[in-house]
N, C-alpha and C positions, 0 to 999 in steps of 0.2 A: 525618647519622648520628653518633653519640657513640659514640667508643672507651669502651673498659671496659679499666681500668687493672688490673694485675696485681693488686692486692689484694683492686679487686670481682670479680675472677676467682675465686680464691680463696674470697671468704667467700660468690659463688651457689653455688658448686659444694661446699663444705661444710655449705651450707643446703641443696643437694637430697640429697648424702649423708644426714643428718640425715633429710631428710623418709623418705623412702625406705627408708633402712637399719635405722632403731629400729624403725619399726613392723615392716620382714619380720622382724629379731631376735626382737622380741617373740611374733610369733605364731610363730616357729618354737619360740622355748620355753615356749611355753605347750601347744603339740602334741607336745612331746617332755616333757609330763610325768613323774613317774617310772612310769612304765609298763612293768610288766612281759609278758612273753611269755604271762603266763597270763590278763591282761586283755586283753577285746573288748568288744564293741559284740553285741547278739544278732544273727544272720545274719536275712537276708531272714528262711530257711525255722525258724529257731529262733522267730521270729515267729508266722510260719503254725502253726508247732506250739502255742504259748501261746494267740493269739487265734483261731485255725480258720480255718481257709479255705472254709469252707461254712458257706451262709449256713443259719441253724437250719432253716430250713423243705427245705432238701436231707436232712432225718433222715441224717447219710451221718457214722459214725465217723471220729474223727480219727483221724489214722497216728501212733503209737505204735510208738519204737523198743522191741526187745524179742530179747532173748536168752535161753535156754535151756540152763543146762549139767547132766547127769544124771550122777548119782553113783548108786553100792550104796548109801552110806553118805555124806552130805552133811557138810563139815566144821564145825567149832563156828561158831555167830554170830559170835564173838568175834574167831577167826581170818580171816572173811571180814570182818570192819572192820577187822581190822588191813592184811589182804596184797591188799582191796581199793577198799576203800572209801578208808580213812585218804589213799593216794596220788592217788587223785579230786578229794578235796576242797582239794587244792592248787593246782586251775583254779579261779578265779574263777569261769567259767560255769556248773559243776558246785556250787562251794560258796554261792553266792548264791541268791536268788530271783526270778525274772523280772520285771521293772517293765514292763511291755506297753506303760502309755501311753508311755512316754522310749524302748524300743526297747532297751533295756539291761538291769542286774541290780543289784541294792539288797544289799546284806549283809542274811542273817538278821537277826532279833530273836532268833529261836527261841535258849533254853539259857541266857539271859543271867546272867552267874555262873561258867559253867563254859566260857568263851572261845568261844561261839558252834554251831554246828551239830558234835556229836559224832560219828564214826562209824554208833555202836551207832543214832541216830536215826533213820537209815537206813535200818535192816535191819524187815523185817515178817518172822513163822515162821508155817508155817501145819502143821500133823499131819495124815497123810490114814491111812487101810489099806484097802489096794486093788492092783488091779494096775497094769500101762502104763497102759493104758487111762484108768484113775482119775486119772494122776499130769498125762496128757495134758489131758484134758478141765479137770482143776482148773486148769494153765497158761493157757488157752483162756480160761476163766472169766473170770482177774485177768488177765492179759495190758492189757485195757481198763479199768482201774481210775483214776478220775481224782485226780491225785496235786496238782493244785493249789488246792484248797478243801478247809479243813477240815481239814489237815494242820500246826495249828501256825508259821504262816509260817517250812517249812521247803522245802529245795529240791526240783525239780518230777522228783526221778528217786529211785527205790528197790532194794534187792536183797530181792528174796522169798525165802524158805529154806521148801521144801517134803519136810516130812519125812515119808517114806514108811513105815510101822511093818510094811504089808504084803509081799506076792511081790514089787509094782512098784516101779519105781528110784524113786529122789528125785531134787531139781533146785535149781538156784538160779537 
C-alpha cells in the first residue's frame, strides 16, 4: 500500500471540494433566482382549473371561483381598478396568463405600448332593471363565463360591475 503524501492529500481533497461544491453552488444559485414572493409555479389545482379535471364526455362544469359583493349603488369602474384590481395585478399569477403545457404563467402580450395588462382591462359593466331577483339570476348567468379564449391573451380572472338602474341591488 502507498502512502499519500501531504500534498496529494491536499490537492484529492480540494479536487473533491471542487467536484462537489461548484456544482451544489451552482444549482443553488440558479434556484435562488431573483424570485420574488409573488412568483410561483401554477398549483396542482390552478392547473385543474386551466386544463379541467373532467374529461369532456363527463358534460360536468368547471369550478369557477366566484364572489359577489351588492351595492345600492356600485362604485365607478375606474375606482374598482384602482382600489382593486391595480394591487392584483402585482402577483404574477394574477397578472400573467396561464401556460398549461409548462404548468406555469407567461407575461401577457395584451396592451403592448401601454406596459402590458391595464386595470380597466379587467373590468366587464353589464346594465340590468329589475329587481334581486334580476340581479341574482344575471350573476348566476355570467358566474360560468369562460374567460380563457377569445379574450385578448389577457389574464384568466375578471370583475363584472353589474349595474342595477332598477328596485334591485347592484353587484360586483
Amino acid at each position: 500500500m502507498t502512502d499519500i503524501s501531504e500534498e496529494q492529500t491536499n490537492v484529492l481533497c480540494g479536487t473533491l471540494v471542487a467536484f462537489f461544491a461548484i456544482p451544489a453552488a451552482l444549482l443553488l444559485i440558479s434556484r435562488s433566482r431573483s424570485r420574488t414572493k409573488t412568483e410561483r409555479r401554477l398549483s396542482f389545482t390552478s392547473v385543474g382549473l386551466g386544463l379541467g379535471t373532467f374529461p369532456p364526455t363527463a358534460n360536468v362544469k368547471e369550478p369557477i371561483i366566484n364572489a359577489a359583493v351588492y351595492f345600492d349603488d356600485c362604485p365607478a369602474a375606474e375606482d374598482v381598478a384602482e382600489m382593486v384590481i391595480k394591487p392584483l395585478l402585482a402577483y404574477e399569477r394574477l397578472s400573467h396568463v396561464p401556460d398549461l403545457e409548462n404548468h406555469t404563467c407567461r407575461p401577457s402580450s395584451h396592451g403592448d405600448g401601454r406596459g402590458g395588462v391595464q386595470p380597466m382591462d379587467l373590468i366587464r359593466e353589464l346594465s340590468i332593471n329589475g329587481d334581486d331577483d334580476l340581479t341574482h339570476r344575471t350573476i348566476v348567468k355570467h358566474c360560468q363565463d369562460t374567460l380563457g379564449a377569445g379574450r385578448d391573451d389577457l389574464p384568466w380572472w375578471e370583475v363584472l360591475i353589474l349595474r342595477n338602474s332598477g328596485s334591485g341591488s347592484s353587484a360586483c
